[in-house]
Residue frames relative to the residue before (quaternion, step in Angstrom):
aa qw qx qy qz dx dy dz
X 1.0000 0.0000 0.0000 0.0000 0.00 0.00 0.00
X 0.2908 -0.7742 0.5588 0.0613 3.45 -0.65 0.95
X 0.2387 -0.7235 0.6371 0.1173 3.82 -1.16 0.43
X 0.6816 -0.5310 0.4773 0.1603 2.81 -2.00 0.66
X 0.1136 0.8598 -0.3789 -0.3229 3.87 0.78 0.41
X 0.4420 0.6176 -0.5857 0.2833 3.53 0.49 1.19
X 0.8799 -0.0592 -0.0399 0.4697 2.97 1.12 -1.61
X 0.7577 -0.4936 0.1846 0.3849 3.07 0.94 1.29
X 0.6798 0.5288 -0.4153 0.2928 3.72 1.16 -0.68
X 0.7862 -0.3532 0.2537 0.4390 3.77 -1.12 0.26
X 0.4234 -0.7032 0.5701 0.0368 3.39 -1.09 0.23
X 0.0975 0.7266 -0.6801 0.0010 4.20 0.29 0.51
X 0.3351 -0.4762 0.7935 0.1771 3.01 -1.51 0.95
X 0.4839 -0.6246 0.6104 0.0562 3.59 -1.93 1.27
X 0.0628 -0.8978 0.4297 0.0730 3.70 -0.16 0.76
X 0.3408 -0.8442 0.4103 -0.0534 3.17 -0.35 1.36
X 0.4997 -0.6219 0.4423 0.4098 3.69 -0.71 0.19
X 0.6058 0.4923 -0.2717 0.5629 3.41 0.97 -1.07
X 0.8153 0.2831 -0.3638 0.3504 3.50 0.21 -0.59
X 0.4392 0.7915 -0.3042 0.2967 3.11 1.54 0.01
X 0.7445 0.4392 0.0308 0.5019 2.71 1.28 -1.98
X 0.4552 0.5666 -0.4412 0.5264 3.76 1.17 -0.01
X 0.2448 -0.7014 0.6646 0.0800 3.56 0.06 -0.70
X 0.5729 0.6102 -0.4298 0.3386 3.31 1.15 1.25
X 0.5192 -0.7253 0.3035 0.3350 3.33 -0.33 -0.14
X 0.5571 -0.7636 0.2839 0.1611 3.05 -0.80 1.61
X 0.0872 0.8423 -0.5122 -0.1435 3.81 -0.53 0.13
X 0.5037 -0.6131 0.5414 0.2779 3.06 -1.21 1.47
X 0.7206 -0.3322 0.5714 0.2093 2.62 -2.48 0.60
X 0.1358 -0.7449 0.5708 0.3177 3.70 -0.83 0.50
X 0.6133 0.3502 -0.4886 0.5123 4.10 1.06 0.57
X 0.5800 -0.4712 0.5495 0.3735 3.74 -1.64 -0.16
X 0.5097 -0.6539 0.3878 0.4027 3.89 -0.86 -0.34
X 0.3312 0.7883 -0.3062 0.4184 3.02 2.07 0.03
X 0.8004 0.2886 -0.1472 0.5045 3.31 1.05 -1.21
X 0.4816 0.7614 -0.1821 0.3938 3.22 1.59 0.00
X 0.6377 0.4409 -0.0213 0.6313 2.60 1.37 -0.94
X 0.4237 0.4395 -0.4253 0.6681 3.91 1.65 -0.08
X 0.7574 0.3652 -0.3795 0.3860 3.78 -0.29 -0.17
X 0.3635 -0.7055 0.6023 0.0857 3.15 -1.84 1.24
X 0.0172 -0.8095 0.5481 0.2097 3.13 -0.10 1.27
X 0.7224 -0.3390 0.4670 0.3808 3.78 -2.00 0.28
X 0.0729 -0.6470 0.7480 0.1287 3.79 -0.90 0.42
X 0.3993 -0.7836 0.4235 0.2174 3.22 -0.71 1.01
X 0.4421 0.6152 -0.4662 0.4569 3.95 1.74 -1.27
X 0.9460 0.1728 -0.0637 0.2669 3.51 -0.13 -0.74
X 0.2379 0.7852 -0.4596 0.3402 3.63 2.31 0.90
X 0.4820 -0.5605 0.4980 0.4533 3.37 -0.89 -0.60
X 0.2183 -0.8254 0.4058 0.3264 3.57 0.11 1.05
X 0.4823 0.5562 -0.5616 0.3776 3.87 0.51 0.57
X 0.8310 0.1214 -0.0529 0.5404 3.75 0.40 -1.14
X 0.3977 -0.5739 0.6143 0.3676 3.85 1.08 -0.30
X 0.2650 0.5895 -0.7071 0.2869 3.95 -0.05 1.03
X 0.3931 -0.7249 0.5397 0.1694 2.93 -1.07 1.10
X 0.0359 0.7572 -0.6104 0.2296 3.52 -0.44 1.43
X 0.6459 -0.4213 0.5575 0.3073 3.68 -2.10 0.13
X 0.8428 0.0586 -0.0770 0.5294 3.64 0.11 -0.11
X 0.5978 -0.4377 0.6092 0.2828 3.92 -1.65 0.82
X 0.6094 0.4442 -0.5591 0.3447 3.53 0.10 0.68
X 0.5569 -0.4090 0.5705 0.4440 3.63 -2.22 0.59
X 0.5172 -0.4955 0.6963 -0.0460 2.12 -2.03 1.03
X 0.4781 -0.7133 0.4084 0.3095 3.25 -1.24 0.92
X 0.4021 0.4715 -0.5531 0.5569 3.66 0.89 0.33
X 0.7683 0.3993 -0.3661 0.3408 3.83 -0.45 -0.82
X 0.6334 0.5266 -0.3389 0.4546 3.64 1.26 -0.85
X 0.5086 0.6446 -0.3257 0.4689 3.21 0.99 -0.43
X 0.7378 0.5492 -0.1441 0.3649 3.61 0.50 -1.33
X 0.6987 0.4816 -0.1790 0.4978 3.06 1.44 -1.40
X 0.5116 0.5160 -0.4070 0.5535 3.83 1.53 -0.23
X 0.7012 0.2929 -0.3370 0.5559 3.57 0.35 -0.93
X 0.8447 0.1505 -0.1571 0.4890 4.07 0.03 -0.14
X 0.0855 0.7847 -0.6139 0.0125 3.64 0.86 1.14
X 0.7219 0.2267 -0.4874 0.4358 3.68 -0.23 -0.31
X 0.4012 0.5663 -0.6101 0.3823 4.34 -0.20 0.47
X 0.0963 -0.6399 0.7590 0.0724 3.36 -1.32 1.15
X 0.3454 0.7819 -0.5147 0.0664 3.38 -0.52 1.01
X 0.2601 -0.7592 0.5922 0.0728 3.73 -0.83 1.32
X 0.0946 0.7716 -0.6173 -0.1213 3.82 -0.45 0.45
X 0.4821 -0.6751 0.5505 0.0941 3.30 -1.67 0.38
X 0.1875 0.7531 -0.6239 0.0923 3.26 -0.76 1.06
X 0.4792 -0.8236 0.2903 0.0874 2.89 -1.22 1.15
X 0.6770 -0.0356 -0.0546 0.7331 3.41 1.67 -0.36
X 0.7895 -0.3459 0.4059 0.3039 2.87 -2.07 0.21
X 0.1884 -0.7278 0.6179 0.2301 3.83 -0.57 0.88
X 0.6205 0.3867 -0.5892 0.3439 3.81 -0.47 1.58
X 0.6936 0.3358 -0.4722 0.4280 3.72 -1.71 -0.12
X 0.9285 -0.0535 0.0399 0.3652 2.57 -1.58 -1.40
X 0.4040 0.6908 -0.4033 0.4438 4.20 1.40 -0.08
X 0.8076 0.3469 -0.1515 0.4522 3.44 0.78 -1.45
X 0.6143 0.5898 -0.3178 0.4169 3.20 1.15 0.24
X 0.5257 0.6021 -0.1087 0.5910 2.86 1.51 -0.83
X 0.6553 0.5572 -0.1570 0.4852 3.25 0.85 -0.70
X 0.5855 0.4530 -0.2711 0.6152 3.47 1.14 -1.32
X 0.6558 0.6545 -0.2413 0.2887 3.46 0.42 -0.46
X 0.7781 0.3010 0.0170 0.5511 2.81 0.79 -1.46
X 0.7941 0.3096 -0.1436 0.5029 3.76 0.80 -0.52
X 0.8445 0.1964 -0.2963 0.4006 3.48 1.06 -0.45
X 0.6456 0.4885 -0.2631 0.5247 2.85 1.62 -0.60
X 0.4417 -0.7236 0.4324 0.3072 4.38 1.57 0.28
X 0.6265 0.5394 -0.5383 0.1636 3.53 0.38 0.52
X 0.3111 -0.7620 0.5467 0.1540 3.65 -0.29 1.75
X 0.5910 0.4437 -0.5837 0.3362 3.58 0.13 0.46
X 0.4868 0.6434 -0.4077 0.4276 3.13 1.03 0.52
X 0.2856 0.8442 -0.3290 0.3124 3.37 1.28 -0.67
X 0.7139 0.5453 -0.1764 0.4024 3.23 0.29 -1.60
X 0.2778 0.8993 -0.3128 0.1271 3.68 0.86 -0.80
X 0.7124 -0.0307 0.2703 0.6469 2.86 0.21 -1.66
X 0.0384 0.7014 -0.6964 0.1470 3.89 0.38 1.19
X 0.6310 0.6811 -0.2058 0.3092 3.52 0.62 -1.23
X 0.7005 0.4425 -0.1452 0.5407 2.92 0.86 -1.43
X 0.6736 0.4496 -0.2656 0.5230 3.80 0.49 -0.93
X 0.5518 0.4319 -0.4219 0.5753 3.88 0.57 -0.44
X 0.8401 0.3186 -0.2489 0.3616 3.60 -0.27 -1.32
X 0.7225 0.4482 -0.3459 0.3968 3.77 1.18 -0.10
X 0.7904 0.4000 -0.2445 0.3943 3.12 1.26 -0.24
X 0.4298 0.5037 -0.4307 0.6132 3.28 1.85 0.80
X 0.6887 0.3607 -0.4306 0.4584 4.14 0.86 0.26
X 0.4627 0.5890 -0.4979 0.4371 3.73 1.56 0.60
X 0.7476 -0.4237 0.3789 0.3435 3.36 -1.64 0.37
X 0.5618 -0.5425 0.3161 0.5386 3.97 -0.33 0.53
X 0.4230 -0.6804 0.5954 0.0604 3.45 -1.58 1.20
X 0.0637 0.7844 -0.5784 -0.2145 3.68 -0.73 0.41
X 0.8128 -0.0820 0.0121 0.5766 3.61 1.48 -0.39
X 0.4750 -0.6569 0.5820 0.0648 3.04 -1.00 2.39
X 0.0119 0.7477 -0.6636 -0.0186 3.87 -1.18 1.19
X 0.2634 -0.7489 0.5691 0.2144 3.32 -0.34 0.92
X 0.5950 -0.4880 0.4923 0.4068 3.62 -1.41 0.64
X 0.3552 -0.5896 0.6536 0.3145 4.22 -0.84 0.78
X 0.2146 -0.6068 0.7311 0.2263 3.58 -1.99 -0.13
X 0.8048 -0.5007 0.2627 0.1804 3.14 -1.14 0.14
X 0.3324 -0.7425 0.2682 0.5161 3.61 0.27 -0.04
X 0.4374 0.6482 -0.3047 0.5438 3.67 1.63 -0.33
X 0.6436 0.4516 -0.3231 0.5268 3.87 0.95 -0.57
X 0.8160 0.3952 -0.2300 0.3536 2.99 0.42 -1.22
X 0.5691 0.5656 -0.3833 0.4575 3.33 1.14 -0.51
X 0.7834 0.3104 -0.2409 0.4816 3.53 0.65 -1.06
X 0.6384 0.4241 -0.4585 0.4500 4.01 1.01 0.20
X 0.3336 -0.7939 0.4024 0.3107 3.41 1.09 -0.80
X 0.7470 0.2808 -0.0450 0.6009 3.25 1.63 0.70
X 0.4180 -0.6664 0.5754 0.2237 4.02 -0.57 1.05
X 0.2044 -0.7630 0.5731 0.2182 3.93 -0.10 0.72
X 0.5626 0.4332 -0.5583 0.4290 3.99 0.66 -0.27
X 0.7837 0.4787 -0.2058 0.3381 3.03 0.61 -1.44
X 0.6264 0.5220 -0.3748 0.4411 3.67 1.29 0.51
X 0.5390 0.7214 -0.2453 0.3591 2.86 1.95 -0.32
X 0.6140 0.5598 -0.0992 0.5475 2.96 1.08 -1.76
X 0.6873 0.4297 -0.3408 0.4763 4.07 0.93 -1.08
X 0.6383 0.5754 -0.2422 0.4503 3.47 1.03 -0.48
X 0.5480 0.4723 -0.1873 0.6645 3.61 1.70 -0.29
X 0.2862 -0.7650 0.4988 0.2898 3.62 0.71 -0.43
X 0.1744 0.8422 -0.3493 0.3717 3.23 1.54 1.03
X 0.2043 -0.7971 0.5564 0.1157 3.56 0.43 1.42
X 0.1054 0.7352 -0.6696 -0.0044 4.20 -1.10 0.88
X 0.4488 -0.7607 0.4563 0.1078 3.20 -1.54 -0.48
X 0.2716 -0.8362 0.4007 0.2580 3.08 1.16 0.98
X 0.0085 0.8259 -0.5635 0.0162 4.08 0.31 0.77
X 0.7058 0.4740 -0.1709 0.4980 3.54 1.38 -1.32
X 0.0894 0.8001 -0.5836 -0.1062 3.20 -1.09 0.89
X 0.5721 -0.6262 0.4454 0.2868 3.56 -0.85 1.17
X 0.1530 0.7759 -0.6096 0.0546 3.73 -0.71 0.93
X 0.2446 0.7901 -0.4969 0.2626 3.66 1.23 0.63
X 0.4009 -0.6727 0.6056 0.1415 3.45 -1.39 0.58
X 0.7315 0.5427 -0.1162 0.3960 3.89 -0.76 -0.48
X 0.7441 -0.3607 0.2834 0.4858 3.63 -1.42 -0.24
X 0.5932 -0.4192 0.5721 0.3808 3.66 -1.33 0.05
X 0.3848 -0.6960 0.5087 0.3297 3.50 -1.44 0.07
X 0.4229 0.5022 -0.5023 0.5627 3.42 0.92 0.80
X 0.7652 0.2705 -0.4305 0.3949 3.59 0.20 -0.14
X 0.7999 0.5047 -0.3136 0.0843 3.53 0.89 0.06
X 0.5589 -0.5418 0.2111 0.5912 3.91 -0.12 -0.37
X 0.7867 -0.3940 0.2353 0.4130 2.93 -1.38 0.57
X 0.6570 0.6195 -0.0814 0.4219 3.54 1.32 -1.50
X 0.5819 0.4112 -0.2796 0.6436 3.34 1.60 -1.05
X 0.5632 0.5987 -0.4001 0.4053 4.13 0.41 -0.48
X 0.8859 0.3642 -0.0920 0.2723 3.25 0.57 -1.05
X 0.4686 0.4390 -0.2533 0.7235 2.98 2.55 0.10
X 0.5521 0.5369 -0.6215 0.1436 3.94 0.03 0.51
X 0.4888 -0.5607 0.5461 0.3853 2.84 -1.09 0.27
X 0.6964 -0.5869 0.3864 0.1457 2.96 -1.67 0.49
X 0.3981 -0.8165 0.4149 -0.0524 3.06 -0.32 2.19
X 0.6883 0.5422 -0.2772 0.3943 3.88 1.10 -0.34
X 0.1383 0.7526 -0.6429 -0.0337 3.38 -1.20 0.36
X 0.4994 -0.6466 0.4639 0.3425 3.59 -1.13 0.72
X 0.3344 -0.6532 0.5276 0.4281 3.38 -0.87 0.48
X 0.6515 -0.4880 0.4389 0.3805 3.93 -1.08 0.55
X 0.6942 0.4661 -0.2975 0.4607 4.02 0.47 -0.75
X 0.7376 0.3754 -0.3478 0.4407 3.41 1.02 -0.45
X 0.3391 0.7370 -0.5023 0.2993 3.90 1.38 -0.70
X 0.9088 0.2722 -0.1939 0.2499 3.58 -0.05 -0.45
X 0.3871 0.5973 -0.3898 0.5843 3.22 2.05 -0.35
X 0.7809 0.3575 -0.3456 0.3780 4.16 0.26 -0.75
X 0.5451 0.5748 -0.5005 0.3491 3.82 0.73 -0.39
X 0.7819 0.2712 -0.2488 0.5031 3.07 -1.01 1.32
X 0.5801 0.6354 -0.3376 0.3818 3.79 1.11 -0.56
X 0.0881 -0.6743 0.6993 0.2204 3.19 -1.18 0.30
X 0.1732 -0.8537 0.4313 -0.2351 3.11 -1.36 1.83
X 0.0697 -0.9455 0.3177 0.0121 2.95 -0.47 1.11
X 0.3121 -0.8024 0.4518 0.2337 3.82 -0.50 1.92
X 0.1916 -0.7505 0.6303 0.0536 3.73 -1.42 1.10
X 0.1271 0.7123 -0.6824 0.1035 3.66 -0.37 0.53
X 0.6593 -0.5229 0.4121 0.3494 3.52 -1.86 0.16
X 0.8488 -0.0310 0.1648 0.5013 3.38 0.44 -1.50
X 0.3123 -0.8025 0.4678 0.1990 3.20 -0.69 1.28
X 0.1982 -0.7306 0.6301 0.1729 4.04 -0.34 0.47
X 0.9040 0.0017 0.2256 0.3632 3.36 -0.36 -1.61
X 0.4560 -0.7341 0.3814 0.3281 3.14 1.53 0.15
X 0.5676 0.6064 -0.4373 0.3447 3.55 0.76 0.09
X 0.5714 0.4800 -0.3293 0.5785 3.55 0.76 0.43
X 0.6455 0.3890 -0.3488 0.5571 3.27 0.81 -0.29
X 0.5887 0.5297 -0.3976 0.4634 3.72 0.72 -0.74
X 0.5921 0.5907 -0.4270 0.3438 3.60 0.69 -1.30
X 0.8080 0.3424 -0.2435 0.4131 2.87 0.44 -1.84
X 0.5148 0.5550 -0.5310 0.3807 4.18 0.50 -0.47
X 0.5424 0.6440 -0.3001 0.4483 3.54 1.14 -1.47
X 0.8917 0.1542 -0.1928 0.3794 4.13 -0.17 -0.86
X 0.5361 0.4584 -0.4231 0.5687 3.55 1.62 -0.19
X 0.6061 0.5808 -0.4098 0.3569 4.18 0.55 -0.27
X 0.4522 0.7569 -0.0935 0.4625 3.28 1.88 -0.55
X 0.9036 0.0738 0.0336 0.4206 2.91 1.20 -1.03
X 0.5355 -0.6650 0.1402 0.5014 2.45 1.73 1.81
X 0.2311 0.6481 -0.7198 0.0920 3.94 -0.23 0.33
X 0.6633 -0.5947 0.3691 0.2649 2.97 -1.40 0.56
X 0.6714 -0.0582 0.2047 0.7099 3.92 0.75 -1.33
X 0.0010 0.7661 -0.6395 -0.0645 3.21 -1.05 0.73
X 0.0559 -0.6934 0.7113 0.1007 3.77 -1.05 1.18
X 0.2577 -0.6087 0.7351 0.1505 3.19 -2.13 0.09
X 0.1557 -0.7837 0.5940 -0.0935 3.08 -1.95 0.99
X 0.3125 0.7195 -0.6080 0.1226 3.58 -0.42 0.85
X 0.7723 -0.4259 0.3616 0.3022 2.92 -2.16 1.51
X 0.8795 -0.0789 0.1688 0.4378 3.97 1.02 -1.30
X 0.1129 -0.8845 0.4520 -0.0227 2.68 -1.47 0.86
């Protein structure tokens, strides 16, 4: 019997004909449909097709129009998968600020099934944290995410920022950092030519995503796509 690892209630694995008839083994969900139903996913017909903001009409957004002045020749479409409030941001507090990786498991589902309907993948980079994060969370939360999916990545990015976290800052301070990424040297040559895909949790302002598009674009990669759980 399997649990919910939010709220603890049971777990039914759905039986299927196909899954019947394989004669494989089934794996539960690691949430109930209870809490499943608490999440808002993103409809895409009507996201913003630059960042997937969840809006009334397929049009950019004034965050994305922005972007495309300051990066007019960038074709870039990111994905996000649900609304970043309720039962997401709770979950969140959880798992990232407050460090409990048995949370992890969440949204295994989701991250398998979104990142097998992207364009072929030769190497998943999770967003790095700091060394001040990690020391005091005890754990990269993309990179627990993706390990919790059985999602094979490559740490390529290494965090070499200075200063607050980007959760602690204003909207205004987000969009002026400087630029927190650096390839690690061992990986510089495994990505030229790669098509590659950034994973992070939650997209705010897109400036983290720029960073990273910004030092992996550098080094000739082949396509670069981006992915977060929310937005």
């Amino acid at each position: 019997m399997t649990r919910c690892c939010w709220c603890g209630q049971t777990v039914h694995v759905p039986l299927t004909v196909s899954g019947v008839f394989s004669f494989s083994r089934l794996t539960p969900e690691a949430r109930c449909q209870s809490c499943a139903r608490k999440l808002v996913w993103i409809d895409p017909e009507i996201a913003c097709p630059g960042c997937s903001r969840s809006q009334k009409t397929a049009e950019w957004c004034m965050d994305c129009l922005k972007w495309k002045k300051q990066y007019p020749h960038k074709d870039f479409s990111h994905i996000a998968l649900y609304v970043y409030e309720g039962l997401f941001r709770e979950w969140l507090q959880a798992y990232k600020f407050k460090g409990d990786y048995r949370l992890a498991s969440f949204f295994r589902s989701d991250l398998r099934q979104a990142i097998r309907s992207l364009k072929p993948i030769d190497i998943i980079i999770p967003i790095p944290v700091s060394e001040a994060s990690l020391r005091k969370r005890g754990f990269n939360q993309v990179e627990g995410l993706l390990e919790a999916a059985s999602i094979p990545f490559l740490p390529v990015l290494e965090h070499i920022g200075r200063g607050k976290k980007q959760s602690e800052k204003k909207r205004a301070e987000r969009l002026n950092s400087p630029q927190p990424f650096q390839i690690k040297e061992a990986f510089k040559e495994k990505i030229k030519n790669k098509r590659v895909l950034i994973v992070d949790d939650v997209y705010t302002t897109g400036r983290t995503i720029f960073h990273a598009r910004e030092v992996l674009e550098k080094e000739k990669t082949a396509q670069i796509q981006t992915l977060t759980l929310a937005r």
